[in-house]
C-alpha positions as CSV (number, residue, x, y, z in Angstrom):
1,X,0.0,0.0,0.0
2,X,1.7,3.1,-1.1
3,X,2.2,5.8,1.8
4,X,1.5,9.8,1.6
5,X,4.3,11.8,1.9
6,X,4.0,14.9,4.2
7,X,6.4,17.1,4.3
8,X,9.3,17.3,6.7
9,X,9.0,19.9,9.4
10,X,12.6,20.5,10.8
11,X,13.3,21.2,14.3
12,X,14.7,24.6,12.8
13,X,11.8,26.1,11.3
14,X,9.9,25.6,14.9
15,X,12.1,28.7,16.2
16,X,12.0,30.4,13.0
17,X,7.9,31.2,13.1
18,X,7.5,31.9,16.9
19,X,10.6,34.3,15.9
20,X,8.4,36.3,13.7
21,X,5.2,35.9,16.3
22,X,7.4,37.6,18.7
23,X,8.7,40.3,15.8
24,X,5.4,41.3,15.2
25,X,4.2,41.8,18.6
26,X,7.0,43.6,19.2
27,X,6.4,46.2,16.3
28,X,2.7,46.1,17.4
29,X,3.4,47.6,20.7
30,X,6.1,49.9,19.5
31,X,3.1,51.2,17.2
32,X,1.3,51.8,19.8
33,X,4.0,53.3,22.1
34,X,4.7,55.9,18.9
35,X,0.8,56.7,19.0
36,X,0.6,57.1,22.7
37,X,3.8,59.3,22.6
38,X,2.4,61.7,19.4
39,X,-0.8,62.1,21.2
40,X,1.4,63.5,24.2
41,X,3.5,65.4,22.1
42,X,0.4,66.8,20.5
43,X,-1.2,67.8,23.5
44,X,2.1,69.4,25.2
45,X,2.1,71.7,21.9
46,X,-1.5,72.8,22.5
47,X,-1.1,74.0,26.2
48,X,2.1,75.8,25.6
49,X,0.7,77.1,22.2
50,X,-2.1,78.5,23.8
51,X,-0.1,80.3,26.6
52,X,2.0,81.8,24.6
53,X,-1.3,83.2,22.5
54,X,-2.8,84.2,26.0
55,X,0.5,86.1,27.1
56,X,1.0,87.9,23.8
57,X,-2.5,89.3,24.2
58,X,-2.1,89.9,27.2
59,X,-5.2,88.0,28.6
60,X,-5.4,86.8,32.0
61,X,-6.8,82.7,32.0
62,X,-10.0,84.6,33.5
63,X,-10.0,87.0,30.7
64,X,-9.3,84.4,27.9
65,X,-11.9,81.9,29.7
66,X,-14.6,84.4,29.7
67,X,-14.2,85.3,26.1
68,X,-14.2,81.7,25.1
69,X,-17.3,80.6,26.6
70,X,-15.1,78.0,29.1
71,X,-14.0,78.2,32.6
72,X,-11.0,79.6,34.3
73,X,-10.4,76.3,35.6
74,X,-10.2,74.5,32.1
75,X,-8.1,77.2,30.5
76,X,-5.4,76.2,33.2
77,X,-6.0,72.3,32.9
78,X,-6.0,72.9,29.5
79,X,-2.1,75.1,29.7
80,X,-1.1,72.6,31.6
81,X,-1.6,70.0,29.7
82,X,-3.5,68.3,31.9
83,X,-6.7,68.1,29.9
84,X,-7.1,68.0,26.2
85,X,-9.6,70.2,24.8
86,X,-12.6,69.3,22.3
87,X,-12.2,70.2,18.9
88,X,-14.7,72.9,19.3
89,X,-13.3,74.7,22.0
90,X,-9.7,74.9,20.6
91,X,-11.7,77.3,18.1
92,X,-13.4,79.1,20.2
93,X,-10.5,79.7,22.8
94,X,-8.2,80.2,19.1
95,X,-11.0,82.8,17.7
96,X,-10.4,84.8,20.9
97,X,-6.4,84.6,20.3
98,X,-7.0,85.7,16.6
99,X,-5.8,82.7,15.3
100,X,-7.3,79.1,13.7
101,X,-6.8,75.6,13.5
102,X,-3.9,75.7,10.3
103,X,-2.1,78.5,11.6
104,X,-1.9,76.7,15.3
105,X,-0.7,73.2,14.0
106,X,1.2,74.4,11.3
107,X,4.8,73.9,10.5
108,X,5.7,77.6,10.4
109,X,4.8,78.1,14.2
110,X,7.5,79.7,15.5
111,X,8.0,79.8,19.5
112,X,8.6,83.1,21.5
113,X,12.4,82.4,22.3
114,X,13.3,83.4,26.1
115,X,15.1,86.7,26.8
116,X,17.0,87.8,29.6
117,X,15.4,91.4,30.1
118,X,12.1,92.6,30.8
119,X,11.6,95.7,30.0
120,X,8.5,97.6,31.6
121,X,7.0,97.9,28.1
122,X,7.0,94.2,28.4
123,X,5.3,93.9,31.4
124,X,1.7,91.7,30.6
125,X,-1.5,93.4,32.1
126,X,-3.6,90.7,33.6
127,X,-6.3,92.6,35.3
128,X,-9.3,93.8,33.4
129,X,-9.5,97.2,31.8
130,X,-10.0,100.4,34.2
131,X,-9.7,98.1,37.4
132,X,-8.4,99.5,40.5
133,X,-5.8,97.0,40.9
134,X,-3.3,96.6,38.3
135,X,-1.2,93.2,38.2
136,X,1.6,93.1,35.5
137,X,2.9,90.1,35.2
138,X,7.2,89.1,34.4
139,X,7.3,87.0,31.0
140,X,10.4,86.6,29.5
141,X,8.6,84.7,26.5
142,X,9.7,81.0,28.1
143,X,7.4,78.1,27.1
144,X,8.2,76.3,29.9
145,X,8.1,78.6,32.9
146,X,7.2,77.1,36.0
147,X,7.1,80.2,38.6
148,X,5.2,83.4,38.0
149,X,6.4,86.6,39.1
150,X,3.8,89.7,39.5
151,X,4.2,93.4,40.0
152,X,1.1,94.5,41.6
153,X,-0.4,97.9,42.9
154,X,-3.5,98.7,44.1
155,X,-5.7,102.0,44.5
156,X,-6.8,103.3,47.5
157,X,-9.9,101.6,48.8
158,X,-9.6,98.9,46.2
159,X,-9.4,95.3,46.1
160,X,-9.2,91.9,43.7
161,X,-12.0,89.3,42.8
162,X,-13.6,88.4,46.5
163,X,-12.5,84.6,47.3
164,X,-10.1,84.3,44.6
165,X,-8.9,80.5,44.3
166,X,-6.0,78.5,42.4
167,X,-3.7,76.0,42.6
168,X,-0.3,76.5,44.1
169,X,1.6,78.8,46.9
170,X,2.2,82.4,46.9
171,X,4.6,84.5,48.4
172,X,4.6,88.3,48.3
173,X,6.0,91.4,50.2
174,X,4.6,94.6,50.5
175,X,7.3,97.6,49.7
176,X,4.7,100.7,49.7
177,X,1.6,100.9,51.8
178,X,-0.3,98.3,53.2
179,X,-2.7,95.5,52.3
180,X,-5.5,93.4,54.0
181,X,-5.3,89.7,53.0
182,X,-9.0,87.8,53.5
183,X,-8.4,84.0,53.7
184,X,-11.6,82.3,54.5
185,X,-13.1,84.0,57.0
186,X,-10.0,84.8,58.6
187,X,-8.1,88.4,57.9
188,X,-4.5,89.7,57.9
189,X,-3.2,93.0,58.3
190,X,0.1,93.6,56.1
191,X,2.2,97.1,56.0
192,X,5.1,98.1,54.2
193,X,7.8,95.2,54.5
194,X,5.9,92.5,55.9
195,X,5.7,89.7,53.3
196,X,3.4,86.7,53.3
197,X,2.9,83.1,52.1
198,X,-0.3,81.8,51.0
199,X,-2.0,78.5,49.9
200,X,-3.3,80.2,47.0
201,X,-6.2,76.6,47.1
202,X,-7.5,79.0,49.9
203,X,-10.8,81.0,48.7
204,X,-8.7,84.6,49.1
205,X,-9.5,88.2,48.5
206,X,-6.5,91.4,48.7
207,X,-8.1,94.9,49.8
208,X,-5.9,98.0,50.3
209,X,-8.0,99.9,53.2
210,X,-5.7,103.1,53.5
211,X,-6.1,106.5,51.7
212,X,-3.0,105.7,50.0
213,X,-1.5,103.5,47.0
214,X,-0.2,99.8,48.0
215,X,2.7,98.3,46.0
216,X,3.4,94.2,46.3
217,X,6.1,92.2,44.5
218,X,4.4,88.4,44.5
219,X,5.7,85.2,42.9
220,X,3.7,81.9,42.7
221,X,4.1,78.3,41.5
222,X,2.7,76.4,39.4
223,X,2.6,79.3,36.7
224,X,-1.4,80.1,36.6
225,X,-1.7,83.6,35.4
């Protein structure tokens, strides 16, 4: 009786195809880490896009956030990176900065390169137009800047937001005048070269109760003006 031949498998071809299971697995999941890395990529782009936007207008994240129809607390998530934003508020945040979709992700874009000095001309107004209390802010045009640095001075009789709240600590000193620091429901009395340091978490309001002007140098961290 005549007997089917099979083909031979050798003990060397056994190896051979779990060698390429294993190869493509591998490129699988280095596809995947590529995509997961992009995405971040992507998203670190859009926060420190954005900020740079916000600063060369010289909006404050209140400012920009009420303009855009968001809030104030997912402009900062949102320049920190920490959330991504839907399609349809990049627009409407990028409408408000004068700028669109092809001009943000475009190859042209061209960062703000760090300088050394900042000149008072360069100083960024944060607080709304005809306030009481103007805060400039120090921006030397980094994209990664990490502490904040304000210049802040205050009418007589004036004050900021009531129960202002972010993330971080503050530290401040007063060098002209004096200043009233509401935390909660508790209230600190601050003349000329006392300093302070806040948990800026804190609901917190600043009113300058004299007849006089009040000057404060502050500096806070994270970065959320």
């Amino acid at each position: 009786m005549p007997v089917k031949n099979t083909p031979n498998v050798s003990q060397a071809d056994e190896p051979k195809s779990a060698s390429v299971k294993e190869q493509m697995l591998a490129d699988s999941y280095q596809n995947q880490l590529n995509e997961q890395q992009l995405d971040e990529q992507i998203e670190e782009d859009i926060g420190q896009k954005i900020n740079q936007l916000r600063l060369t207008k010289g909006f404050s994240q209140r400012k920009l956030a009420r303009l855009a129809g968001v809030t104030n607390t997912s402009i900062s998530a949102i320049e920190r990176n920490k959330v991504s934003p839907a399609i349809n508020t990049l627009k409407a945040i990028l409408t408000v900065l004068d700028s669109d979709l092809s001009t943000f992700f475009s190859d042209e874009w061209q960062e703000r390169k760090a300088r050394v000095v900042v000149t008072p001309k360069d100083l960024i107004e944060i607080s709304e137009p005809n306030s009481q209390v103007s805060i400039k802010q120090v921006f030397n045009g980094s994209p990664t800047k990490n502490l904040g640095f304000l210049i802040e001075e205050y009418q007589p009789n004036s004050s900021t937001e009531d129960r202002i709240s972010h993330e971080g600590e503050e530290i401040g000193t007063v060098i002209e005048g004096k200043i009233l620091i509401r935390i909660n429901e508790v209230t600190y009395l601050l003349n000329e070269g006392d300093s302070y340091v806040i948990n800026t978490s804190h609901p917190h309001t600043f009113l300058n109760p004299s007849n006089g002007i009040t000057r404060i140098v502050s500096a806070h961290s994270p970065a959320t003006f």
